[in-house]
N, C-alpha and C positions, 0 to 999 in steps of 0.2 A: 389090163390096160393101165397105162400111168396116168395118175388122176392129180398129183400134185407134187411139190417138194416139202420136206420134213427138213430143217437145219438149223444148226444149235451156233447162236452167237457171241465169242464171249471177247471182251473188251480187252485188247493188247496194246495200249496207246504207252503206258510207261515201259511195254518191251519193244515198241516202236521207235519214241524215242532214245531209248536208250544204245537203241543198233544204231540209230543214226550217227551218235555222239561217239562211236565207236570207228563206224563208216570215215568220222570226218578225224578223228584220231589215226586213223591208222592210214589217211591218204596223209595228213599233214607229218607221221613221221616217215613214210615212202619219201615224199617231197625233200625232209630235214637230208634224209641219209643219203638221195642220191644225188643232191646237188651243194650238198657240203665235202670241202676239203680233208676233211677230220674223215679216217675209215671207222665207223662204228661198225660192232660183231657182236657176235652172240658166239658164247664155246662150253661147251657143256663140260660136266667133270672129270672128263676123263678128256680132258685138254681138247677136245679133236673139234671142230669150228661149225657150228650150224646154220650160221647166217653170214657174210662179210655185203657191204655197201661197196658198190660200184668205185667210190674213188679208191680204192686197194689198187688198183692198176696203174693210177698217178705214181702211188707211193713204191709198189715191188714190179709192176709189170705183170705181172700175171691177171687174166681174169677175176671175178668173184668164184667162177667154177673149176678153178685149176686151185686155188688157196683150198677153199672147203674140201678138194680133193688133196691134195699136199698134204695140209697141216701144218700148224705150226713149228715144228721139229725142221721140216726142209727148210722154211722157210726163213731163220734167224741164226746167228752165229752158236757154235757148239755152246761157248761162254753164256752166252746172254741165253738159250733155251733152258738151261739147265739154273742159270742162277731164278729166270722166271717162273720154273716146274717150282722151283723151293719156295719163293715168293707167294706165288699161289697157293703155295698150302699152308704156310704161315696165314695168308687173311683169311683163309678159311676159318682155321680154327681158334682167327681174334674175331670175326662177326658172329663167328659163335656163342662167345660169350659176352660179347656186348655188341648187337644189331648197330647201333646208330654208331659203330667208330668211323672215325672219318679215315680211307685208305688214301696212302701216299702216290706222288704220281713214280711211274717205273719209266726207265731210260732201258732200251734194246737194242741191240743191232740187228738190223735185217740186209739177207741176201734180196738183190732185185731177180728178176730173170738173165739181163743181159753179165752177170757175174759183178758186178759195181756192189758196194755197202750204203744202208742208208741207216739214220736212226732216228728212232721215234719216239714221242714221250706217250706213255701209257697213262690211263685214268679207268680206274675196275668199278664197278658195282655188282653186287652179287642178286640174283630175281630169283623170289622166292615162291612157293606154291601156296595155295589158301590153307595149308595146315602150318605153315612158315619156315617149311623145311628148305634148304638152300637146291634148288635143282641146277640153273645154270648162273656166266656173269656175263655182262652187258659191260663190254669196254669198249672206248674211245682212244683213236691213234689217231698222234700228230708225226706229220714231216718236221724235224728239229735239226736237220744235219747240218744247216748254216750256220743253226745260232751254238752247234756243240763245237764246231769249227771256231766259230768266235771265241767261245768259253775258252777255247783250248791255247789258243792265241795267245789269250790274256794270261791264261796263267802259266804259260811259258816264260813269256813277257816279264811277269810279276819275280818266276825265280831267279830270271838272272839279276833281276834289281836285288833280291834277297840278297845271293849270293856277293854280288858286287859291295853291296853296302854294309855288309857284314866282316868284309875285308878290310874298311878303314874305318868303321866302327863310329857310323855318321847315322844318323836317322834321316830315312825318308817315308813323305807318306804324299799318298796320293787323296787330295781335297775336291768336294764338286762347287758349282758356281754358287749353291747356294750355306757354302762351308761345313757342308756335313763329313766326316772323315769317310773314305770309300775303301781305304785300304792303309796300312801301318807296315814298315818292317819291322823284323824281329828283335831289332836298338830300341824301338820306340815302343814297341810292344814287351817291352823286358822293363820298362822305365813307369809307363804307362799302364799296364795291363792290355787288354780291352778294350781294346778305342774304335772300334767301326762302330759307324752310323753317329757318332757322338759328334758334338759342334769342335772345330779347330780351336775356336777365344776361349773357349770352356777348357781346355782342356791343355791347349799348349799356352797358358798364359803368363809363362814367367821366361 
């Protein structure tokens, strides 16, 4: 007949809090990823996608479970997958030898679903296992295709002023309101040097 309990108890209040601070970490990054603009992913080394956040469908149209099915490969222009295959293993084997470099941000083209192009600016970091070996990267994609349409504008814009004012051998430059030089053509940059970002009184003073 059972005549009592026997039970051994032992104190788990630092691995109680510690789940909790865990619990509350990994709802607040749920929350970041799926109600931010920005697609954050995980892709392991061998390029192929193990996590994508819900806003991916803003930016290509497809699911988070058609991309991780895809790949990255369908998904971006021939150009832009093949120069990011090469990019990717270039940071590889520079956080290799120095963990703390800072990586640059990458510009891509991507296919949507409906056949349209969009491009995004890319931000990598690479997460590493507790022995510090590189397992997969954690990057960050922006919708950029307004502001590459703007860049592109401008510097459309910009050649034909080169071109034009190369022809009668004038210098022009373009100044902001608060007189910092923002752009030089190739007269006043042959006369000058080097003149962006430098003050106009400073520099055009005679």
């Amino acid at each position: 007949n059972l005549s009592g309990i026997q039970g051994t108890l032992r104190d788990i209040t630092e691995r109680k809090n510690a789940e909790e601070k865990l619990k509350e970490h990994d709802e607040m990054y749920r929350l970041l990823t799926e109600y931010s603009t920005d697609v954050v992913f995980i892709q392991n080394l061998d390029l192929s996608i193990k996590y994508v956040s819900p806003s991916v469908e803003a930016l290509s149209g497809y699911t988070p479970e058609e991309v991780i099915k895809l790949g990255p490969k369908f998904l971006m222009t021939e150009e832009s997958y093949e120069r990011g295959a090469a990019e990717f293993k270039e940071a590889i084997a520079l956080v290799t030898k120095n963990p703390d470099v800072e990586l640059p941000f990458w510009r891509y083209e991507y296919l949507r679903k409906d056949g349209s192009r969009r491009w995004g600016e890319f931000k990598a970091n690479f997460l590493r296992d507790s022995d510090g070996k590189i397992v997969a990267m954690q990057g960050t994609l922006r919708d950029i295709t307004e502001r590459k349409k703007a860049e592109d504008a401008l510097r459309q814009e910009r050649e034909m002023l080169e071109l034009v004012t190369s022809n009668i051998n004038a210098g022009l430059t373009i100044i902001s309101r608060d007189y910092k030089i923002l752009w030089a053509n190739k007269f006043l940059r042959t006369a000058y040097g080097d003149v962006t970002g430098k003050t106009c009184y400073s520099l055009y003073n005679d």
